[in-house]
C-alpha positions in Angstrom: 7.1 -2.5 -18.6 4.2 -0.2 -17.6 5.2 -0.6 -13.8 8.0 -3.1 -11.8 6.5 -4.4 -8.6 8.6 -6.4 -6.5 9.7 -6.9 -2.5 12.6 -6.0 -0.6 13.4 -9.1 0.4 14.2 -11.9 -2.4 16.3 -15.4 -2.5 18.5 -14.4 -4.9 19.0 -10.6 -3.7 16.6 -7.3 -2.6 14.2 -5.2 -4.1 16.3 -2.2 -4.2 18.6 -3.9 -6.0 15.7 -4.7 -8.7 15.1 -0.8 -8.6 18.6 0.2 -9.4 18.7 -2.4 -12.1 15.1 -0.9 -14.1 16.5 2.7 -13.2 19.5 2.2 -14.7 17.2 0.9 -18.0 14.6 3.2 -17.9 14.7 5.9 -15.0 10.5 6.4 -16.4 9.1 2.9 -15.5 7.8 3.4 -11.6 9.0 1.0 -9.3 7.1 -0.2 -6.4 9.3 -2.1 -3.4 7.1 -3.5 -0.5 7.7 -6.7 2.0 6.2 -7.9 5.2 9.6 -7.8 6.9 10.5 -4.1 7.0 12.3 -2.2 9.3 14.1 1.0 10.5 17.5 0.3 8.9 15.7 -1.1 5.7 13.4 2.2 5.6 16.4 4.2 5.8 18.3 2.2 3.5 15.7 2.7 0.5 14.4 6.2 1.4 18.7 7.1 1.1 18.6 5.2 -2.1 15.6 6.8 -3.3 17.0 10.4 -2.9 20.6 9.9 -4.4 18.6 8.5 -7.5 16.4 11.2 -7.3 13.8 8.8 -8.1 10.6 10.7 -6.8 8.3 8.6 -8.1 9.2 5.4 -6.0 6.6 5.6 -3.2 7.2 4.5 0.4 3.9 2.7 1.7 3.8 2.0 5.3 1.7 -0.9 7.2 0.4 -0.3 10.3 -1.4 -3.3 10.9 0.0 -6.0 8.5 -2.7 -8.8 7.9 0.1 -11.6 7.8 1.5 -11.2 11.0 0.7 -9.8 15.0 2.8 -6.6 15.8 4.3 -6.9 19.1 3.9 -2.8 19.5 1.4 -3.0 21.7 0.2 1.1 21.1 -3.1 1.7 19.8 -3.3 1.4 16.1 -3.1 5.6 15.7 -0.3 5.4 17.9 1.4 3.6 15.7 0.9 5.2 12.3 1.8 8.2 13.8 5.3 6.9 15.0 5.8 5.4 11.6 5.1 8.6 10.1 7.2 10.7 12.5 10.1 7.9 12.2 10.0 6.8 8.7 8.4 9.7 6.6 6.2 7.7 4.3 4.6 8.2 1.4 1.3 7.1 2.5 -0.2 4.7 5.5 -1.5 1.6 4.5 -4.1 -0.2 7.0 -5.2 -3.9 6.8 -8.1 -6.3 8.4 -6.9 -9.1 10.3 -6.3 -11.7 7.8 -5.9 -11.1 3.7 -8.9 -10.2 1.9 -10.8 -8.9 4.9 -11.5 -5.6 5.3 -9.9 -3.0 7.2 -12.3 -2.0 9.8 -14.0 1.7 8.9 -13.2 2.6 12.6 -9.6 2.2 12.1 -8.8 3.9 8.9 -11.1 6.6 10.5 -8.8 6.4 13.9 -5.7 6.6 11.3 -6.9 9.2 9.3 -7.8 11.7 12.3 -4.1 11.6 13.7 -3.2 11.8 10.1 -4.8 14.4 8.1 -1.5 15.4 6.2 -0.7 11.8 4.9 -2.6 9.6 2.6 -4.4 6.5 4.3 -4.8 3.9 2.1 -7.3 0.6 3.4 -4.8 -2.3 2.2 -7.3 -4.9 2.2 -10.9 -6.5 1.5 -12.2 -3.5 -0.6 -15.1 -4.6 -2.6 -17.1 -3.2 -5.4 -20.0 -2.7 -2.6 -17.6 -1.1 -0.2 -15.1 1.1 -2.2 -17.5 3.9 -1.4 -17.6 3.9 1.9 -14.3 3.1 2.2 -13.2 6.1 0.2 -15.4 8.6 2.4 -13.0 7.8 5.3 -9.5 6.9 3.2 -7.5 8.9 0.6 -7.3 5.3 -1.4 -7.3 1.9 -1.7 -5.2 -1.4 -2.6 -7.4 -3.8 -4.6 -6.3 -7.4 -5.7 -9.5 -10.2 -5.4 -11.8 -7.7 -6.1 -10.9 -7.1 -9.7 -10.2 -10.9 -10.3 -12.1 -13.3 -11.9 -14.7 -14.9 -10.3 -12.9 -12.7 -7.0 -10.5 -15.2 -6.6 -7.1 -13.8 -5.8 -5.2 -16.7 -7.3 -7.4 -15.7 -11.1 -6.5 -13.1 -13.3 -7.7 -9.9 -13.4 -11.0 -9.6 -14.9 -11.3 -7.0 -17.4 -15.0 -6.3 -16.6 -14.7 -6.3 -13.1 -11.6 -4.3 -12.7 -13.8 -1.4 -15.3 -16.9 -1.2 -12.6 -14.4 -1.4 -9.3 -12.8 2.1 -11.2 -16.2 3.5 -12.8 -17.9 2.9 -8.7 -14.3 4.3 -7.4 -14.2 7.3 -9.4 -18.5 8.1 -8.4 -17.3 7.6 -4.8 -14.6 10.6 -5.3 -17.2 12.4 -7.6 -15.9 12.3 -11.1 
């Protein structure tokens, strides 16, 4: 496969056990492990795994402000990304609207980014073909599911078309 995305938590297993499997195949193919249900010891756990593979190319994405779910930290939203940071060592900061598919508020990846200058911000949610510019002004990146689907319905597949003018307005945003 091109790429392996999965989550660290499964019914029949975890995620890094998924990783040590397509490693063990094909040490090439990147792996990407998320979940909603994170936390210290399972950071740990996969950033240990990570460096006894080696395996540099398996990203550690962080959410500060999960769409799915209320944090009971009640710090301000910088606050937190910059414990996670400090705590966790991530790869990059992901930060979310309030529910899936809405965007993160401009305010907040700006907040985020300004405690952060040294680690990519990425706007998790709700980036649209008319927003991807603006939102790239602010963040370092984005995550994009409904947008490039047909019709802009998460539960399509991924248009073709629309996924080719989400890239061609991404890459004018960053000037190429």
């Amino acid at each position: 496969p091109d790429v392996v995305i999965t989550d660290l938590r499964l019914p029949a297993g975890d995620g890094l056990g998924v990783l040590r499997a397509v490693k063990a195949i094909d040490a090439s193919v990147p792996v990407v492990v998320m979940t909603a249900y994170g936390s210290i010891q399972d950071a740990g756990a996969a950033m240990r795994y990570r460096d006894r593979l080696g395996a540099k190319d398996v990203a550690m994405l962080y959410n500060v402000s999960a769409e799915f779910a209320d944090s009971l930290d009640r710090r301000p939203l910088p606050d937190r990304a910059r414990s996670a940071v400090f705590s966790s060592i991530p790869d990059a900061v992901l930060v979310s609207g309030q529910i899936t598919g809405e965007a993160a508020a401009l305010s907040d990846l700006e907040a985020v980014k300004k405690v952060l200058p040294d680690t990519p911000v990425l706007a998790n949610t709700g980036v649209k073909h008319a927003t991807v510019a603006d939102v790239l002004r602010v963040a370092d990146g984005c995550i994009v599911g409904s947008a490039l689907k047909v019709d802009g319905n998460t539960w399509n597949a991924v248009d073709p078309e629309r996924a080719r003018d989400f890239m061609d307005k991404a890459r004018k945003a960053r000037g190429g």
